[in-house]
C-alpha positions as semicolon CSV with decimal commas, in nm:
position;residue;x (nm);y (nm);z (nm)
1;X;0,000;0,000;0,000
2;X;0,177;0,340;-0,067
3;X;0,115;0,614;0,165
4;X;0,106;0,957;0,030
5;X;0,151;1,146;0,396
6;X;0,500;0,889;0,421
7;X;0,640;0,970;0,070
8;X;0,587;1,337;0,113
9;X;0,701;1,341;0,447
10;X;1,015;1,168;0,304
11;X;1,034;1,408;0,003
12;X;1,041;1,723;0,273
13;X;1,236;1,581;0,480
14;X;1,530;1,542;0,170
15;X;1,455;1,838;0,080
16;X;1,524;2,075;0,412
17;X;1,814;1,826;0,457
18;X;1,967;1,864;0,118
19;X;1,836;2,210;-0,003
20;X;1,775;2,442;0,295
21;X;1,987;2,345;0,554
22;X;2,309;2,394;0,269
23;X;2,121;2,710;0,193
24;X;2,132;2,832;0,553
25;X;2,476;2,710;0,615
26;X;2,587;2,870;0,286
27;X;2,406;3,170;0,336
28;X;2,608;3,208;0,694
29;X;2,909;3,159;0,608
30;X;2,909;3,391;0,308
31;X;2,738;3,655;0,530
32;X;3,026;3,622;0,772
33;X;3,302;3,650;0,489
34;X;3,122;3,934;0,351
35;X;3,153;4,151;0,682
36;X;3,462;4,052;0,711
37;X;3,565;4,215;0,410
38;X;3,349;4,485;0,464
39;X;3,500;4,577;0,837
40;X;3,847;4,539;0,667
41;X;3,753;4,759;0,380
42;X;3,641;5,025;0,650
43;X;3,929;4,967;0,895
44;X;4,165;5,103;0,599
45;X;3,921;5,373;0,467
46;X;3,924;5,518;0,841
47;X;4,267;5,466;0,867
48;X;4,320;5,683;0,590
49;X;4,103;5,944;0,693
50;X;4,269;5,949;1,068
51;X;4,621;5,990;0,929
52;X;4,500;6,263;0,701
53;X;4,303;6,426;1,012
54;X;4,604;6,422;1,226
55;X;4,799;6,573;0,968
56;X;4,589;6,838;0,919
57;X;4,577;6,935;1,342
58;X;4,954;6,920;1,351
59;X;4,968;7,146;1,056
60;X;4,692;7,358;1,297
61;X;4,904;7,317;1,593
62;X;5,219;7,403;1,420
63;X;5,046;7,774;1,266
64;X;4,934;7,857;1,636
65;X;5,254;7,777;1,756
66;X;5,394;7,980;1,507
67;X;5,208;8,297;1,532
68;X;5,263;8,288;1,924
69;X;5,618;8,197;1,868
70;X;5,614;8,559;1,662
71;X;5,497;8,762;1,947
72;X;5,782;8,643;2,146
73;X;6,033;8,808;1,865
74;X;5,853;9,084;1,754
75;X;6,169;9,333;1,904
76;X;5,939;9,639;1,785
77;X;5,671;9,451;2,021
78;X;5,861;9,369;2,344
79;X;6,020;9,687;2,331
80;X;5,713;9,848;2,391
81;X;5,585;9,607;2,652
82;X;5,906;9,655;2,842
83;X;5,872;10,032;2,816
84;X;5,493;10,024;2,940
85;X;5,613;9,813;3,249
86;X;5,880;10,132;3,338
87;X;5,641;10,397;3,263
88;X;5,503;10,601;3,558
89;X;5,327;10,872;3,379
90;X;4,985;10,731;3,300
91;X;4,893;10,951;2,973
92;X;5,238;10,776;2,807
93;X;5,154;10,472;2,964
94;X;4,783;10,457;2,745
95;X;5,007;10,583;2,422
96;X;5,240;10,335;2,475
97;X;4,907;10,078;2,533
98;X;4,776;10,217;2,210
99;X;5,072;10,132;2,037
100;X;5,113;9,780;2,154
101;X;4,732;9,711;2,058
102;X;4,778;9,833;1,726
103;X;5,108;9,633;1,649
104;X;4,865;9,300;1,800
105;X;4,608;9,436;1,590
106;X;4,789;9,440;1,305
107;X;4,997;9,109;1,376
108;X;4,665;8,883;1,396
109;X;4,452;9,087;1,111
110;X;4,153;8,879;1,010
111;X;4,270;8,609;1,186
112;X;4,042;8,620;1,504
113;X;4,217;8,326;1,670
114;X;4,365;8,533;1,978
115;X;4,090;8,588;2,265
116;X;4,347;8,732;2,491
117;X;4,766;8,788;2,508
118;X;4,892;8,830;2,832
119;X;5,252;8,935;2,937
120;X;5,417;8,836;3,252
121;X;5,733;9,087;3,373
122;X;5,957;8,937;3,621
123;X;5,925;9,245;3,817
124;X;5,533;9,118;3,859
125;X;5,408;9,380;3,630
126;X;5,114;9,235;3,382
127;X;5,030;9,373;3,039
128;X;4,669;9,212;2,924
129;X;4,603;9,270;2,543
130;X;4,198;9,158;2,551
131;X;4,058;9,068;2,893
132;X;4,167;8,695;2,965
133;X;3,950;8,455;3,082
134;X;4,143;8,354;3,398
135;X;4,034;8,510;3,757
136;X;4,375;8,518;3,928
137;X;4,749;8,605;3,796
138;X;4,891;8,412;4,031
139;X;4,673;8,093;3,834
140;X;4,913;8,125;3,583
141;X;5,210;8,126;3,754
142;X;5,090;7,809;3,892
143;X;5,064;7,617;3,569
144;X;5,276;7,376;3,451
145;X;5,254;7,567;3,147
146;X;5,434;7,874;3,323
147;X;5,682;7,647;3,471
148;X;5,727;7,453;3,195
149;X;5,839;7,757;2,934
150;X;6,056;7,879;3,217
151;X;6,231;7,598;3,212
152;X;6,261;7,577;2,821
153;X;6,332;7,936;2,685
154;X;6,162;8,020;2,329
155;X;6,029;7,680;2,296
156;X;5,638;7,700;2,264
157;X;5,446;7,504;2,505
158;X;5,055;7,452;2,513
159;X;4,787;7,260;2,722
160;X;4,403;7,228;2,676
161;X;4,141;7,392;2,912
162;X;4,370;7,587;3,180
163;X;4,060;7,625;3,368
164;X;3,763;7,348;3,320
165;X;3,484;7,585;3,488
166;X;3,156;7,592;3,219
167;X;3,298;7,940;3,152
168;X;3,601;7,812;2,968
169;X;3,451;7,569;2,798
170;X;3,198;7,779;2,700
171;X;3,376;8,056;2,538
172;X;3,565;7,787;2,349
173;X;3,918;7,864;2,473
174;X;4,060;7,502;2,437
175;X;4,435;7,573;2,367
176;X;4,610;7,831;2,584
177;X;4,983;7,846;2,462
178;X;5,263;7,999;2,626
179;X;5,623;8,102;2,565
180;X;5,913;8,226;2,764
181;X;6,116;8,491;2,551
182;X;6,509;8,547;2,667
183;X;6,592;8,825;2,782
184;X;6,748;9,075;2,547
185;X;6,864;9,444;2,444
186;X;6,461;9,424;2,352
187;X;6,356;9,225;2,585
188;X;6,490;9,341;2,931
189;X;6,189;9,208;3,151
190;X;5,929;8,969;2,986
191;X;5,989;8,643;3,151
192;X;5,641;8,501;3,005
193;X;5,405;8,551;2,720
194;X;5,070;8,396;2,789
195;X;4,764;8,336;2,499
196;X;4,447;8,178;2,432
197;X;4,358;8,055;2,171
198;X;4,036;7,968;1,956
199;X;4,029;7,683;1,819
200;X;3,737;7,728;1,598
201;X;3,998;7,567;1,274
202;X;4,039;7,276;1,443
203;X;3,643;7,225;1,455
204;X;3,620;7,284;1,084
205;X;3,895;7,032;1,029
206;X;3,718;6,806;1,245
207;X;3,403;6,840;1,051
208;X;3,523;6,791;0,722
209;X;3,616;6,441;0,802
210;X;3,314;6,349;1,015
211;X;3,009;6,434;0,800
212;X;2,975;6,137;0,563
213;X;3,145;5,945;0,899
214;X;2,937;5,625;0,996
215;X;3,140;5,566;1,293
216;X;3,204;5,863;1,579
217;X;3,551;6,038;1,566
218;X;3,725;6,138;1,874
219;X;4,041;6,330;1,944
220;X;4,247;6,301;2,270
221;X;4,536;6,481;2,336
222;X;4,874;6,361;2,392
223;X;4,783;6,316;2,777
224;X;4,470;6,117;2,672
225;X;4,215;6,392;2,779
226;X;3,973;6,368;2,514
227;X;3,938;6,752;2,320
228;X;3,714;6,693;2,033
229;X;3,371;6,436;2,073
230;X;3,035;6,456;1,922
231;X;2,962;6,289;2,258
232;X;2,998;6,602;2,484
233;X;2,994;6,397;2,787
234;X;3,343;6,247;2,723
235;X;3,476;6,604;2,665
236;X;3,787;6,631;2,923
237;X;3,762;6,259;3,005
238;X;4,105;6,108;2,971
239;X;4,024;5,742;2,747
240;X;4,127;5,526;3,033
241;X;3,834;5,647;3,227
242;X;3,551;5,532;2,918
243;X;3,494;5,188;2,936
244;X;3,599;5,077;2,590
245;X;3,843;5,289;2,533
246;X;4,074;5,213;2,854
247;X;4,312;4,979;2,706
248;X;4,355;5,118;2,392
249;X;4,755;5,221;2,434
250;X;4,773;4,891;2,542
251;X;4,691;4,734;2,198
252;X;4,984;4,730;2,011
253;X;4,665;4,692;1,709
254;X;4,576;4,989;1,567
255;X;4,286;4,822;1,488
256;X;4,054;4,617;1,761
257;X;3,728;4,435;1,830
258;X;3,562;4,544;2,152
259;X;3,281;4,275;2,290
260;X;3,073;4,335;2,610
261;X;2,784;4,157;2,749
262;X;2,611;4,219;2,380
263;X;2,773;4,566;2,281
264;X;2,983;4,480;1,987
265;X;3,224;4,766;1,874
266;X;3,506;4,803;1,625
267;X;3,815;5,082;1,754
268;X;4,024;5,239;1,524
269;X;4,312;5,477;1,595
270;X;4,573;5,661;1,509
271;X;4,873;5,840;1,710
272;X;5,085;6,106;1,523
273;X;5,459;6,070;1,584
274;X;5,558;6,442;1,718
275;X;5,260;6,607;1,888
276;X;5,137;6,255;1,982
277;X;4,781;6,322;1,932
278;X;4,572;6,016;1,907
279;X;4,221;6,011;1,691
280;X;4,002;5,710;1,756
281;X;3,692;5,604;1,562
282;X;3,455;5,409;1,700
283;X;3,171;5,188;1,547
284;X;2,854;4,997;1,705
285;X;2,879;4,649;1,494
286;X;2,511;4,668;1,389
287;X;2,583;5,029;1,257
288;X;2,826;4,850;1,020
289;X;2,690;4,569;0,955
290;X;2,348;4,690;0,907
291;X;2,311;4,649;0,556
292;X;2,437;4,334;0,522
293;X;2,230;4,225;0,801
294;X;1,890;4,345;0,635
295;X;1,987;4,192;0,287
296;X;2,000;3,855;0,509
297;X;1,700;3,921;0,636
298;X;1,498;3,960;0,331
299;X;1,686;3,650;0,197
300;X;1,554;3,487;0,466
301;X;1,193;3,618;0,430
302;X;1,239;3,525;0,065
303;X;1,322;3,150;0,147
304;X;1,141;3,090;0,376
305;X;0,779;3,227;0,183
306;X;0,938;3,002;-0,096
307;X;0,975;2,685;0,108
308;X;0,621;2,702;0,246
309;X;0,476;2,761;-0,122
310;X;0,686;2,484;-0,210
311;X;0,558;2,251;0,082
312;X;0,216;2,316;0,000
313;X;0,264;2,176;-0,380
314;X;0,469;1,919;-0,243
315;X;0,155;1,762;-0,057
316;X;-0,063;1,873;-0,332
317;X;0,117;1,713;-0,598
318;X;0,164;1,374;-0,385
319;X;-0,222;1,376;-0,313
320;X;-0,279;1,399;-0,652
321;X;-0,052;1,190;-0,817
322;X;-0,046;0,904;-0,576
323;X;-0,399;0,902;-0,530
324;X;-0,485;0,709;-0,868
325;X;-0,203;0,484;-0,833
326;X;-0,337;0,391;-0,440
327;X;-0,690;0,331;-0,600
């Protein structure tokens, strides 16, 4: 007696063991290949556009450094500031401030980078070209970027956020650079030249390589503290203190899978050589892989609509065909 339920069951059962479960397999493993390629693909693309990012804010760095650097031997310049410190009559002493204004003026035309220049005499007499942000004198004295240019004459020294109060950070000043001048026929008194800086550039730069930017782009200084986020909240974090970022000088991998409890993420970064800035990039796995993952899906859909179709003809056509033989 032949049993129509049997032979179909038998024909499905082939069928999902020899045609779908290959399919799914198949379908698997060439999903996994093909995100493999596709994180590799975007590992180089970002590497590419970190190196060219960190060229472009050393090249930043390197122009602020240089236009302070030019204060500092400006002769005309210091010669005035170390004549305003002597001065006790108080009309020459507002010429002598007009003059030094207009030779800043002129210096930094157009460029509207300088919020404030501030010089130190080591007679404790202060010249302040634009009101600084700073409360106290004696703050900057305290600095290890004081102490630091004391220590290294004419060598340009910077750090990010002298103060952290909102009103800092606020206002935007996140580079204040400073330089110790030696002391000269011109320069008979200036033992420190103190400026802050906009940093409005570095922004732009910033932006030009984020806006088509899956992933989110970070910049940390050469201490770590993070300077540039579209997170705000990791702004003046140093990486070791964000979760998935606190090993990353540890990886000698410039490139790294991150896995924890079910957050997936793929780090990037890149460390210049001489300022020893480090940009990261990081991306959420499903961000990347989302395509891919939907095109799976559909295949999926696809199949499986198919198989059910073809389940329903398979017990159809048995029925019908096996039915006159039976009889």
């Amino acid at each position: 007696m032949i049993n129509s339920k049997n032979m179909s069951k038998k024909f499905i059962s082939s069928f999902i063991l020899f045609i779908v479960i290959p399919f799914i397999i198949t379908s698997v493993v060439i999903n996994k290949l093909y995100e493999g390629v596709l994180v590799s693909h975007y590992n180089e693309k970002t590497q590419q556009n970190m190196e060219q990012l960190s060229m472009d804010i050393e090249l930043e760095l390197r122009r602020i450094s240089l236009n302070v650097a030019k204060v500092s031997n400006e002769n005309e310049l210091l010669l005035l500031v170390n004549s305003w410190y002597e001065e006790k009559d108080s009309v020459k002493k507002i010429e002598i401030s007009t003059k030094i204004e207009s030779k800043l003026d002129y210096l930094f035309a157009y460029q509207g980078m300088i919020n404030s220049i501030v010089f130190f005499s080591k007679n404790g007499q202060i010249y302040k070209y634009k009101d600084p942000l700073y409360k106290n004198d004696s703050d900057v004295k305290d600095s290890s970027l004081y102490k630091e240019s004391i220590k290294n004459k004419d060598k340009v020294f910077s750090i990010n956020n002298f103060n952290s109060s909102d009103d800092v950070n606020a206002k935007g000043i996140d580079f204040l650079v400073g330089i110790s001048p030696e002391y000269s026929w011109y320069n008979t008194a200036t033992e420190f030249i103190y400026c802050e800086i906009k940093t409005e550039a570095l922004n732009s730069i910033y932006s030009r390589f984020t806006n088509d930017s899956v992933g989110k782009m970070i910049i940390a200084d050469p201490k770590g503290k993070i300077v540039i986020s579209p997170d705000k909240s990791l702004l003046g974090k140093n990486v070791s203190q964000v979760e998935y970022l606190k090993d990353i000088n540890n990886k000698d991998n410039n490139f790294y899978k991150y896995n924890y409890k079910k957050d997936t993420k793929y780090i990037s970064k890149y460390t210049s050589e001489k300022p020893g800035w480090t940009v990261i990039n990081i991306i959420d796995d499903k961000a990347l892989t989302k395509d891919t993952t939907n095109i799976m899906k559909i295949l999926f859909a696809i199949f499986v609509v198919f198989n059910l179709f073809f389940i329903l003809y398979c017990k159809t056509f048995f029925k019908d065909i096996l039915k006159p033989i039976k009889e």
